[in-house]
VEXSE-579394 format. One record per atom (N, C-alpha, C, CB): x, y, z. Coordinates in steps of 0.001 Angstrom, whole numbers, plus 500000, padded with zeros to 6 digits. Glycine has a CB too. Layout:
! residues N
XYZ/...
END
This chain:
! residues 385
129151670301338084/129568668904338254/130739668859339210/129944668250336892/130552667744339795/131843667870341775/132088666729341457/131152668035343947/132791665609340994/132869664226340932/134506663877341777/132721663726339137/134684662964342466/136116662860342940/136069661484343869/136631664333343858/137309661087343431/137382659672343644/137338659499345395/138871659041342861/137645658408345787/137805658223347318/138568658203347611/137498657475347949/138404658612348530/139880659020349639/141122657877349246/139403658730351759/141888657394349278/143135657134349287/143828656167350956/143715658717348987/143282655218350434/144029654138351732/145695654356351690/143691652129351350/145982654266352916/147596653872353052/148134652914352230/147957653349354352/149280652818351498/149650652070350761/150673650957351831/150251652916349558/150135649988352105/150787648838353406/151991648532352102/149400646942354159/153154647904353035/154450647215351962/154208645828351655/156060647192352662/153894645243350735/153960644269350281/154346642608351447/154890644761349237/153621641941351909/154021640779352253/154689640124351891/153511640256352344/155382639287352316/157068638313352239/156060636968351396/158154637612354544/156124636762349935/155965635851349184/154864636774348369/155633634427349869/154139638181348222/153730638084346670/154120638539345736/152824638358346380/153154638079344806/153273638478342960/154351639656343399/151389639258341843/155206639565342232/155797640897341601/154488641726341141/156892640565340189/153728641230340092/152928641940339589/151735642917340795/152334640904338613/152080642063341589/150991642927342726/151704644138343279/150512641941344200/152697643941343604/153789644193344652/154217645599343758/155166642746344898/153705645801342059/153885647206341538/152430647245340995/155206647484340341/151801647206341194/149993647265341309/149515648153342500/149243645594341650/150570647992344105/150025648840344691/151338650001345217/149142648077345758/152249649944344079/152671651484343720/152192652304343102/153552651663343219/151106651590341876/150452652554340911/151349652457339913/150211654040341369/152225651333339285/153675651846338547/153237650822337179/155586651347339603/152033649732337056/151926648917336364/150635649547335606/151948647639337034/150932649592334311/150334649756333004/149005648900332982/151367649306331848/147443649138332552/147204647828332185/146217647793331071/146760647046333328/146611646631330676/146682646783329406/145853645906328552/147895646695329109/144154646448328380/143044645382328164/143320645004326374/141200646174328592/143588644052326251/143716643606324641/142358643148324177/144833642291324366/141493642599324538/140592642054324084/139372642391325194/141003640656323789/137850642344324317/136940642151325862/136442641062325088/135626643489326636/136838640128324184/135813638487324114/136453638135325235/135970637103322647/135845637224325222/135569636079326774/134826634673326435/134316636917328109/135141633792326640/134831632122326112/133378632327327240/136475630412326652/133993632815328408/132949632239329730/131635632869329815/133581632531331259/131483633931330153/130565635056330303/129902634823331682/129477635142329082/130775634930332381/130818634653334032/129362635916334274/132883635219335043/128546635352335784/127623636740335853/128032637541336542/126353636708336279/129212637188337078/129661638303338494/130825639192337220/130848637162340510/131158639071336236/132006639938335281/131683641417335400/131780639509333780/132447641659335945/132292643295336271/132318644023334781/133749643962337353/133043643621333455/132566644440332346/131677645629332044/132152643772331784/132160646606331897/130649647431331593/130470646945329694/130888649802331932/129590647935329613/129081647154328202/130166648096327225/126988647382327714/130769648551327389/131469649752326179/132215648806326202/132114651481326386/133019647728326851/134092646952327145/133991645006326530/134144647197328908/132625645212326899/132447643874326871/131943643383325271/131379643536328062/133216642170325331/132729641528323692/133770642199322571/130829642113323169/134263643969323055/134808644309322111/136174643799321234/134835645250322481/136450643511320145/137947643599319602/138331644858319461/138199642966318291/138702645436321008/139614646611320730/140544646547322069/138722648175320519/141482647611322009/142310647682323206/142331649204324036/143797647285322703/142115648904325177/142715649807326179/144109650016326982/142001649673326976/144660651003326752/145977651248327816/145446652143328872/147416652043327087/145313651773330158/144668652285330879/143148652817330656/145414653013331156/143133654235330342/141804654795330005/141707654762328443/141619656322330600/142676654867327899/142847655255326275/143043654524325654/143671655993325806/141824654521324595/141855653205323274/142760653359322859/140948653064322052/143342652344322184/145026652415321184/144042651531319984/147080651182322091/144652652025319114/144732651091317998/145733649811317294/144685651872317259/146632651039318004/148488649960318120/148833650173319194/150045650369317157/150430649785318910/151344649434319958/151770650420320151/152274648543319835/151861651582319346/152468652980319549/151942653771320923/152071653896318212/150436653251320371/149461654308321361/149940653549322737/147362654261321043/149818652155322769/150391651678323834/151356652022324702/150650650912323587/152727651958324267/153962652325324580/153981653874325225/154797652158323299/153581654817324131/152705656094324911/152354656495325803/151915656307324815/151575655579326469/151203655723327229/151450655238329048/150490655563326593/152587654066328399/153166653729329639/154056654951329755/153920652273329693/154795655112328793/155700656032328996/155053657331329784/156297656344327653/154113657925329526/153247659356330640/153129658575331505/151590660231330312/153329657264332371/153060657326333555/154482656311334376/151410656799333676/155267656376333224/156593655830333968/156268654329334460/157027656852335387/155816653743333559/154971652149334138/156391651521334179/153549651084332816/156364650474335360/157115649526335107/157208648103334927/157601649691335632/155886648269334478/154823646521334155/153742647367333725/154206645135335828/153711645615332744/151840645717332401/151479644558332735/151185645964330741/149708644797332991/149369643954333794/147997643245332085/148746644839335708/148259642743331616/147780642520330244/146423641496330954/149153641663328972/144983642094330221/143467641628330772/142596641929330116/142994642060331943/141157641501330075/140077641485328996/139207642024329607/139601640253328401/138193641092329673/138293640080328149/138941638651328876/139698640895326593/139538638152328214/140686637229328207/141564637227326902/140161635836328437/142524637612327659/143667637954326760/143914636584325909/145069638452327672/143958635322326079/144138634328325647/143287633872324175/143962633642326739/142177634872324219/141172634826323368/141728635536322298/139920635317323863/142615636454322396/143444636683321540/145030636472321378/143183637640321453/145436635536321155/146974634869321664/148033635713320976/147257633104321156/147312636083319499/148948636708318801/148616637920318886/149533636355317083/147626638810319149/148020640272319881/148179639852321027/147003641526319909/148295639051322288/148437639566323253/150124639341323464/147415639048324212/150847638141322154/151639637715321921/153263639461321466/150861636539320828/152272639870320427/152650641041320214/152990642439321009/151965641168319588/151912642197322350/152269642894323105/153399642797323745/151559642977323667/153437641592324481/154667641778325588/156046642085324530/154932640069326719/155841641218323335/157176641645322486/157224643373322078/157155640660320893/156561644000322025/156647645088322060/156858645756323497/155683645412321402/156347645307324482/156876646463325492/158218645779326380/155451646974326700/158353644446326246/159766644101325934/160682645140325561/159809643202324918/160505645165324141/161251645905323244/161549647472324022/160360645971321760/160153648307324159/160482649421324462/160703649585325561/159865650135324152/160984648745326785/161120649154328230/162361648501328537/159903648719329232/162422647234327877/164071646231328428/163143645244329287/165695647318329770/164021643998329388/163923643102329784/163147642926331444/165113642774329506/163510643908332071/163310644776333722/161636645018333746/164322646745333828/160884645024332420/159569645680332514/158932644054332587/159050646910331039/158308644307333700/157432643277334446/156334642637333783/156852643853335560/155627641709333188/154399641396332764/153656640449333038/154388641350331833/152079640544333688/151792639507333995/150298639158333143/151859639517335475/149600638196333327/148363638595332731/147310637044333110/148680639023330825/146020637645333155/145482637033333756/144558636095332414/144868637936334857/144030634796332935/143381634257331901/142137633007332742/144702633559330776/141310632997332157/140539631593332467/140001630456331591/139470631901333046/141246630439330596/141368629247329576/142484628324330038/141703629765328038/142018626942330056/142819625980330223/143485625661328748/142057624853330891/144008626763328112/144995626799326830/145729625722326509/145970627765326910/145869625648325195/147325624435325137/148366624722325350/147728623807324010/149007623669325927/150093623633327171/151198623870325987/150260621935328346/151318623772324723/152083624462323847/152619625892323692/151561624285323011/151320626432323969/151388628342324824/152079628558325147/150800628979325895/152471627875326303/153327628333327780/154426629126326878/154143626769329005/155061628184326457/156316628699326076/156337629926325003/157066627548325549/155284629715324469/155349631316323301/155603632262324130/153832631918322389/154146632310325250/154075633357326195/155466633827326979/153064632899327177/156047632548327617/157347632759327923/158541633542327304/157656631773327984/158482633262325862/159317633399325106/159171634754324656/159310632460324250/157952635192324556/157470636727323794/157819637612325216/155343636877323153/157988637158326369/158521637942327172/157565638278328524/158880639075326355/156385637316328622/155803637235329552/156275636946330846/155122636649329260/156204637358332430/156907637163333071/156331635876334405/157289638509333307/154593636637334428/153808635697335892/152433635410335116/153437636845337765/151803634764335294/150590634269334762/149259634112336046/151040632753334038/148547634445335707/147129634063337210/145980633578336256/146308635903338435/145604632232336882/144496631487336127/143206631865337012/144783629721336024/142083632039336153/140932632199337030/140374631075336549/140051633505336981/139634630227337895/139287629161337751/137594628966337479/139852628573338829/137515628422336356/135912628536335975/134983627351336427/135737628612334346/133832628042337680/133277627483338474/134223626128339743/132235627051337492/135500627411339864/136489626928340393/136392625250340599/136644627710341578/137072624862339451/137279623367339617/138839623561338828/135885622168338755/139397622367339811/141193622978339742/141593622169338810/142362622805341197/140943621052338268/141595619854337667/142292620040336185/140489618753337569/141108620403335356/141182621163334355/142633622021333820/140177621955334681/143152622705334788/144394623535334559/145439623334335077/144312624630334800/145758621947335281/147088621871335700/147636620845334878/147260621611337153/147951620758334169/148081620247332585/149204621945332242/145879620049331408/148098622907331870/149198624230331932/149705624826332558/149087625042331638/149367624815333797/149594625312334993/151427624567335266/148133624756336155/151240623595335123/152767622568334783/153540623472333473/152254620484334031/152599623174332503/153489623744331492/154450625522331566/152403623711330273/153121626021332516/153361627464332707/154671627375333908/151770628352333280/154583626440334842/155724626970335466/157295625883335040/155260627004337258/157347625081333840/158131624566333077/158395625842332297/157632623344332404/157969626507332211/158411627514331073/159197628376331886/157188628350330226/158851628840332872/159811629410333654/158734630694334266/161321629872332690/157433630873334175/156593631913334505/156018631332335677/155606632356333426/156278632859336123/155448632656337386/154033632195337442/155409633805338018/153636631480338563/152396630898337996/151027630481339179/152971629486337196/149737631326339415/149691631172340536/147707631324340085/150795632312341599/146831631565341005/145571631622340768/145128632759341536/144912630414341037/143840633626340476/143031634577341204/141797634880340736/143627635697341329/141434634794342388/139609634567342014/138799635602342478/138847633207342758/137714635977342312/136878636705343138/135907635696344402/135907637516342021/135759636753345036/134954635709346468/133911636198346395/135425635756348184/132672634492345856/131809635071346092/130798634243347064/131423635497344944/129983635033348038/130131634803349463/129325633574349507/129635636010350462/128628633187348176/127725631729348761/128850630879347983/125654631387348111/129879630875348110/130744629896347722/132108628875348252/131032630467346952/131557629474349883/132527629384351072/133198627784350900/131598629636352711/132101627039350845/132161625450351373/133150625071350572/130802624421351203/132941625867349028/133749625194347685/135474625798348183/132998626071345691/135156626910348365/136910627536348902/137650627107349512/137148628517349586/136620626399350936/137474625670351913/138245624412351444/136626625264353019/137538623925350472/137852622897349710/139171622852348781/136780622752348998/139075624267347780/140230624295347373/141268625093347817/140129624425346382/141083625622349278/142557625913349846/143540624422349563/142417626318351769/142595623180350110/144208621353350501/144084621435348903/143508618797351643/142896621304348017/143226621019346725/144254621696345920/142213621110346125/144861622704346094/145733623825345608/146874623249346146/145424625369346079/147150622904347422/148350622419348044/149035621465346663/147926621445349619/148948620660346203/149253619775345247/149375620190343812/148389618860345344/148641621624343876/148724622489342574/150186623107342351/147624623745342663/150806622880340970/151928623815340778/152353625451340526/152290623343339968/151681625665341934/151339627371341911/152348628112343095/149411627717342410/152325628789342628/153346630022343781/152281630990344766/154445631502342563/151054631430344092/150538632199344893/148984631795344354/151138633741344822/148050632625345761/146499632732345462/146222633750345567/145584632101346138/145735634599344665/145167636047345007/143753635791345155/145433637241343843/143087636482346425/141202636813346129/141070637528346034/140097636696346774/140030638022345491/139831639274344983/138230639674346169/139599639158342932/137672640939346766/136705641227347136/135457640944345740/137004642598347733/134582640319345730/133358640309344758/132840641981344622/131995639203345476/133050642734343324/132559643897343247/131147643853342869/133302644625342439/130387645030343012/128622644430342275/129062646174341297/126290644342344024/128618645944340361/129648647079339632/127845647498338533/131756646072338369/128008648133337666/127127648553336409/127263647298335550/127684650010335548/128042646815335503/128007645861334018/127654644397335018/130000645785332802/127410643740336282/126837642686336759/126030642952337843/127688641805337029/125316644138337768/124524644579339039/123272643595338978/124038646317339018/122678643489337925/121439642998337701/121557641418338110/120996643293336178/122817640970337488/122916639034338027/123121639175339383/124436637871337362/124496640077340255/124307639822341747/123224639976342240/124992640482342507/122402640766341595/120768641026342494/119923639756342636/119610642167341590/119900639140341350/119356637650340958/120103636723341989/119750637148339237/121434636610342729/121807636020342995/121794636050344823/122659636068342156/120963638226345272/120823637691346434/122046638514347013/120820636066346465/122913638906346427/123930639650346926/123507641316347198/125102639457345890/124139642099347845/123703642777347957/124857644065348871/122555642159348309/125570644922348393/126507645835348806/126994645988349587/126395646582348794/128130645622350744/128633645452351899/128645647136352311/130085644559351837/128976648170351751/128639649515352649/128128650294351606/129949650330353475/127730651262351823/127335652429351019/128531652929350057/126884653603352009/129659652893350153/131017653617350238/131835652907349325/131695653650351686/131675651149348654/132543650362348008/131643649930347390/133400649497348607/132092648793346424/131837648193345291/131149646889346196/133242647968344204/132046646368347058/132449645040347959/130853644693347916/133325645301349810/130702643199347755/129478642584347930/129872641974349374/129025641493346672/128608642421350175/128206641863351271/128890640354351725/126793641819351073/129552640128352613/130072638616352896/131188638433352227/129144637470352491/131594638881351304/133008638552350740/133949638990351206/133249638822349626/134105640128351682/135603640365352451/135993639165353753/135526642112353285/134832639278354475/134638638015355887/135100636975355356/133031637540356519/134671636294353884/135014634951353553/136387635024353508/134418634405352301/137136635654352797/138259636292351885/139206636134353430/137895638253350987/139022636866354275/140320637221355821/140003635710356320/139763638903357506/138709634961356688/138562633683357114/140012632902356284/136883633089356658/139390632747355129/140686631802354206/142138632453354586/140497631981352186/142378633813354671/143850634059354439/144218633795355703/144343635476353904/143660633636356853/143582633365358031/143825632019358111/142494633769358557/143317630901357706/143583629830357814/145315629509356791/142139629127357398/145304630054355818/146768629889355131/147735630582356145/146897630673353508/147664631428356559/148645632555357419/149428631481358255/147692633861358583/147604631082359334/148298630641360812/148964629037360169/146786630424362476/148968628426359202/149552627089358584/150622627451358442/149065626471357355/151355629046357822/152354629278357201/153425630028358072/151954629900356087/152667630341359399/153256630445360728/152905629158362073/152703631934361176/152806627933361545/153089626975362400/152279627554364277/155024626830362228/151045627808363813/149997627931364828/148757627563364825/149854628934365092/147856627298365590/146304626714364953/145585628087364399/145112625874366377/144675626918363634/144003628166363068/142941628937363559/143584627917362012/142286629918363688/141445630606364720/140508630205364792/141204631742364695/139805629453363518/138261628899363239/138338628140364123/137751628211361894/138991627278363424/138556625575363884/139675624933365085/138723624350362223/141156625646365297/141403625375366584/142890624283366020/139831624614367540/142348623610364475/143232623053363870/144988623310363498/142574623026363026/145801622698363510/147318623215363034/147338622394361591/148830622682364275/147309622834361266/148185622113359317/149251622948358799/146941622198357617/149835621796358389/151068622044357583/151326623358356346/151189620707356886/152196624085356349/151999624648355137/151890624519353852/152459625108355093/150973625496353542/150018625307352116/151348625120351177/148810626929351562/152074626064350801/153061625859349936/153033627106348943/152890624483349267/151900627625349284/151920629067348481/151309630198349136/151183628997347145/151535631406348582/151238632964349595/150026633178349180/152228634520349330/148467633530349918/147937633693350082/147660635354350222/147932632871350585/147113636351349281/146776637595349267/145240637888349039/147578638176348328/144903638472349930/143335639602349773/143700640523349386/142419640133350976/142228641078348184/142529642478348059/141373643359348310/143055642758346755/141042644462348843/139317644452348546/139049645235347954/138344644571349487/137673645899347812/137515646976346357/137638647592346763/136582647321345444/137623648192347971/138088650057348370/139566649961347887/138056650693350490/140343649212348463/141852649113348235/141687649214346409/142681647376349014/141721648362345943/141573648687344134/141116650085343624/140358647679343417/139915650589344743/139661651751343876/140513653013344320/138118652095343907/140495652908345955/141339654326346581/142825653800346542/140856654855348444/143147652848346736/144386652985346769/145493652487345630/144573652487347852/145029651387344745/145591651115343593/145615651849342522/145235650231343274/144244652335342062/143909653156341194/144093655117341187/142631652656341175/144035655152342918/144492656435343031/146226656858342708/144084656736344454/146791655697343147/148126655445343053/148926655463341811/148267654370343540/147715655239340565/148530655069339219/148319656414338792/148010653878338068/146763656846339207/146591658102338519/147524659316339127/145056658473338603/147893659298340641/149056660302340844/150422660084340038/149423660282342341/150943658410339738/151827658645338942/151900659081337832/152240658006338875/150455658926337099/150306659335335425/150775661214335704/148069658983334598/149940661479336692/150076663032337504/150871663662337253/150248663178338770/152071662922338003/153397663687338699/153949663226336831/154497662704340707/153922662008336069/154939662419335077/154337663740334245/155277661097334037/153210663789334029/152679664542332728/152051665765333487/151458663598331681/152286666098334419/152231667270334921/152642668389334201/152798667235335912/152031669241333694/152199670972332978/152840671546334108/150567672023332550/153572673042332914/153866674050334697/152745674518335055/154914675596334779/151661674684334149/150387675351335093/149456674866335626/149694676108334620/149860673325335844/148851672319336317/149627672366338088/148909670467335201/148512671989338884/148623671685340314/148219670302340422/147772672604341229/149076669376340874/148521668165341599/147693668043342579/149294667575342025/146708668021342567/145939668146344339/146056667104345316/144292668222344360/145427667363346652/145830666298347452/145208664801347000/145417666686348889/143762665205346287/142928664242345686/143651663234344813/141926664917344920/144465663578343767/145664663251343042/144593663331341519/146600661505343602/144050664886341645/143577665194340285/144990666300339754/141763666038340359/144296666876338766/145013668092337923/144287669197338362/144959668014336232/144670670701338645/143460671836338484/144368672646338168/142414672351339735/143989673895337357/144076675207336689/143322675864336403/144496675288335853/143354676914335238/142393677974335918/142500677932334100/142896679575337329/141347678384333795/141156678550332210/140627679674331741/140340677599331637/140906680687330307/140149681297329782/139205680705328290/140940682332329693/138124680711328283/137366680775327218/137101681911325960/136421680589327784/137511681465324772/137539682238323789/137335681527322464/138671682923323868/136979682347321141/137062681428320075/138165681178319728/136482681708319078/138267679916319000/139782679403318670/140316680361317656/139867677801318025/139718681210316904/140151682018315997/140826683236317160/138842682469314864/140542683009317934/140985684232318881/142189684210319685/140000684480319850/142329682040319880/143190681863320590/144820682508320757/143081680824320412/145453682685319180/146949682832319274/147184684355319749/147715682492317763/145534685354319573/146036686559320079/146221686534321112/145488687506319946/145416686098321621/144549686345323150/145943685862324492/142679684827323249/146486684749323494/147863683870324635/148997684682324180/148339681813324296/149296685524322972/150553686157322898/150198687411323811/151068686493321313/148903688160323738/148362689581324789/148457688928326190/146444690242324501/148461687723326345/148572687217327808/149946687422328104/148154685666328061/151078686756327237/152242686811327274/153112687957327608/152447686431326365/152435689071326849/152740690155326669/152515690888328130/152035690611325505/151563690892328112/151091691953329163/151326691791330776/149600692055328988/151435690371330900/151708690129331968/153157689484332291/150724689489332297/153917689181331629/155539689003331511/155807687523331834/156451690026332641/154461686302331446/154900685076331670/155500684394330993/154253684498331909/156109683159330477/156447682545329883/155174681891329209/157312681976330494/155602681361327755/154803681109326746/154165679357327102/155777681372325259/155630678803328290/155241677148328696/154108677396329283/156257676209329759/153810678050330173/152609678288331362/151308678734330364/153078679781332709/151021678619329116/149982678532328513/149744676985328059/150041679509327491/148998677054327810/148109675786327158/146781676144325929/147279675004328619/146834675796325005/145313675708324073/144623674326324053/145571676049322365/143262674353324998/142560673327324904/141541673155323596/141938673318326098/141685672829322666/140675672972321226/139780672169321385/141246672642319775/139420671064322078/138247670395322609/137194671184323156/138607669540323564/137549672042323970/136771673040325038/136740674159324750/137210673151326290/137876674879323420/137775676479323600/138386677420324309/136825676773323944/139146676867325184/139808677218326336/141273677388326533/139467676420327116/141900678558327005/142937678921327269/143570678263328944/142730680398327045/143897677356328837/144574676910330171/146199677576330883/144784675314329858/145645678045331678/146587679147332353/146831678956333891/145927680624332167/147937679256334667/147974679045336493/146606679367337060/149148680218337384/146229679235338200/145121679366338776/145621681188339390/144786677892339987/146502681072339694/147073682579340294/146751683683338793/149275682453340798/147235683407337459/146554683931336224/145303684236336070/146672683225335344/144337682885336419/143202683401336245/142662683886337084/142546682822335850/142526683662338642/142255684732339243/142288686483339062/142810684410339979/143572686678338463/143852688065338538/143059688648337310/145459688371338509/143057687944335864/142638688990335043/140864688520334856/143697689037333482/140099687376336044/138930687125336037/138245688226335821/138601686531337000/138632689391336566/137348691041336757/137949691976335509/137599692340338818/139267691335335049/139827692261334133/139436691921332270/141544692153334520/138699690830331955/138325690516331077/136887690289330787/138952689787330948/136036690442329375/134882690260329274/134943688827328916/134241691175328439/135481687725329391/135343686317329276/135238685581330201/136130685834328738/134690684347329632/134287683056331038/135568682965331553/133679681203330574/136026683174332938/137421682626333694/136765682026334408/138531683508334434/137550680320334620/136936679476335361/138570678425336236/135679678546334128/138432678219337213/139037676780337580/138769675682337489/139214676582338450/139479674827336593/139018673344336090/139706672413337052/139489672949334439/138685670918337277/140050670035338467/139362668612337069/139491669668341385/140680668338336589/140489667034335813/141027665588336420/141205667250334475/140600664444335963/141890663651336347/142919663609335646/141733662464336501/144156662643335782/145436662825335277/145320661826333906/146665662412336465/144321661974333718/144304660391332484/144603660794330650/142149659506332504/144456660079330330/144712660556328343/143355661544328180/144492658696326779/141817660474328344/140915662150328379/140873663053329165/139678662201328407/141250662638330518/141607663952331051/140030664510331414/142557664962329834/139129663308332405/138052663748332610/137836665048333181/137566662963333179/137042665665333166/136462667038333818/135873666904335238/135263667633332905/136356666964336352/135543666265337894/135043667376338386/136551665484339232/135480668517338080/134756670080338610/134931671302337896/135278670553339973/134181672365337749/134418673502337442/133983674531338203/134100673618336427/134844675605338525/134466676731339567/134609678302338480/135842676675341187/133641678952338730/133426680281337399/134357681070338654/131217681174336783/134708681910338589/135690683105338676/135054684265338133/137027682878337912/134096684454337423/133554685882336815/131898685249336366/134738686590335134/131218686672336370/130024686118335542/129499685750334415/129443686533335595/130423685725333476/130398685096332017/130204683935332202/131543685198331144/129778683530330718/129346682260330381/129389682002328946/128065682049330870/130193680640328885/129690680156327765/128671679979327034/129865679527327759/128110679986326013/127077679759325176/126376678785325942/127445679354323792/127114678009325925/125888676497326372/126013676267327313/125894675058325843/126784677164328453/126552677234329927/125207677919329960/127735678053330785/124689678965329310/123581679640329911/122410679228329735/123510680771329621/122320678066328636/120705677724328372/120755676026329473/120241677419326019/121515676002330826/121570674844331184/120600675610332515/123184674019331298/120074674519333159/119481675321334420/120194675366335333/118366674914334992/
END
């Protein structure tokens, strides 16, 4: 098995007017933090896969929590300095998602960033809990984008003192309606618009197909026509917000009144997501782990029975004059995790599987490759073809 993410876009600096919450989204430094997967809507473009969708449970990043402990945990291995709290719709659950920010409040200080996304036009009573429990920016997704509906809270949300702004996905037969609510937004009490690239993912492949969409490259998620729509619009906000016509239509208008951001799915997957997992990396890094350029983990492992393990790492200790940190016992796998320079050397010198493992940096700690070092084999390596 060879699995490994994509390459890694340049991380550009942040534009003059967005989200905080974005603005540590593409450091890799924001937590996020799925509380719920109900959902009122059941949108068809919902990227959900099905392990996710519908559930009452929570994710911190890759790793189910049950509590807030596991939570906190886990920001802490990656030095988060926000969470970015999402479903689901978090709103669908108000007093855990309520519980959250008061908890990572609590454990980070006032400085830890939180934003979270929703597409309930909630009671405008909310605002202020949310505010109050320590929420910091809010992004409404607008259902079958009609704006009217949410500005009732959208008021309340930025009376409360939260940031308060909208983000949508673009999806490409929906141009006419966008153009529309770029002036309609002008009058909206919002700070920013995020779009999002339309992903065609496992959990809505089958509706974009129904719908005609169809994969902009071999290489991304990106549905066909949505990035084009997505630079058209930010293009028309830009040249308004720099007092020039706009490229389409030749037109000058006034400025919108709020910052306008694209994001697309290569960027989310190589560069946002690569970005958190090098930070999870660099904090929880072992001494016998290597960061690679990829921004996985690799080392070099011995296989043995666990009844064998405490000899086998003190005769390691022993014999070769390392320190006892530079071991590891993997009890999932059987495996003695050791430097890659370790296992190389005693690979020809032992009757056991020596192998190099490359994982990612996450709580499971997927497996993306294995390279043998000797001709042994595990049990259930040999009856595989």
């Amino acid at each position: 098995m060879n699995t490994s993410l994509p390459m890694a876009t340049a991380v550009e600096p942040p534009e003059r007017g967005e989200a905080e919450g974005c603005i540590q989204c593409q450091r890799g430094s924001k937590l996020v933090l799925f509380v719920t997967g109900r959902c009122h809507w059941k949108c068809d473009y919902c990227p959900l896969s099905d392990n996710r969708r519908e559930i009452d449970f929570m994710f911190a990043n890759e790793r189910p929590c049950t509590d807030f402990t596991e939570v906190i945990e886990e920001a802490k291995a990656m030095s988060a300095t926000g969470t970015g709290i999402t479903g689901g719709d978090p709103m669908m659950d108000l007093p855990r998602t309520l519980a959250a920010c008061r908890a990572l409040k609590q454990a980070f200080g006032a400085e830890h960033h939180i934003h979270l996304y929703t597409s309930l036009p909630f009671d405008v009573a909310h605002a202020k809990s949310l505010a109050d429990a320590g929420l910091d920016e809010i992004r409404f997704h607008l259902l079958d984008l009609q704006l009217e509906r949410y500005i009732p809270v959208m008021q309340a949300c930025r009376k409360a003192g939260l940031y308060t702004g909208v983000e949508l996905p673009v999806e490409p037969d929906s141009g006419e309606r966008l153009w529309e609510l770029l002036e309609e937004l002008r009058a909206a009490p919002i700070e920013f618009l995020n779009l999002n690239e339309l992903e065609i993912t496992i959990g809505n492949q089958s509706n974009m197909e129904l719908r005609g969409f169809n994969l902009s490259t071999e290489i991304t998620a990106g549905a066909a026509g949505s990035a084009e729509l997505a630079i058209a619009l930010k293009q028309r906000v830009t040249a308004a917000g720099d007092g020039v016509d706009d490229p389409h239509d030749g037109q000058r208008r006034q400025h919108y009144g709020y910052h306008l951001k694209f994001c697309t799915s290569s960027y989310k997957d190589a560069g946002q997501l690569r970005a958190r997992f090098r930070r999870r990396g660099e904090v929880m890094l072992k001494p016998y782990e290597v960061l690679t350029e990829d921004d996985t983990l690799s080392y070099g492992v011995l296989y043995c029975p666990p009844e064998h393990a405490d000899d086998d790492m003190h005769e390691l200790i022993e014999k070769l004059d390392i320190d006892s940190t530079w071991l590891g016992w993997d009890a999932n796998n059987g495996r003695i995790e050791l430097p890659i320079s370790v296992a190389e050397h005693i690979s020809e010198l032992v009757e056991a599987p020596v192998a190099v493992v490359e994982v990612h940096p996450t709580f499971e700690r997927l497996e993306v490759s294995l390279t043998w070092l000797n001709e042994h084999r595990p049990p259930e390596e040999k009856i595989l073809p």
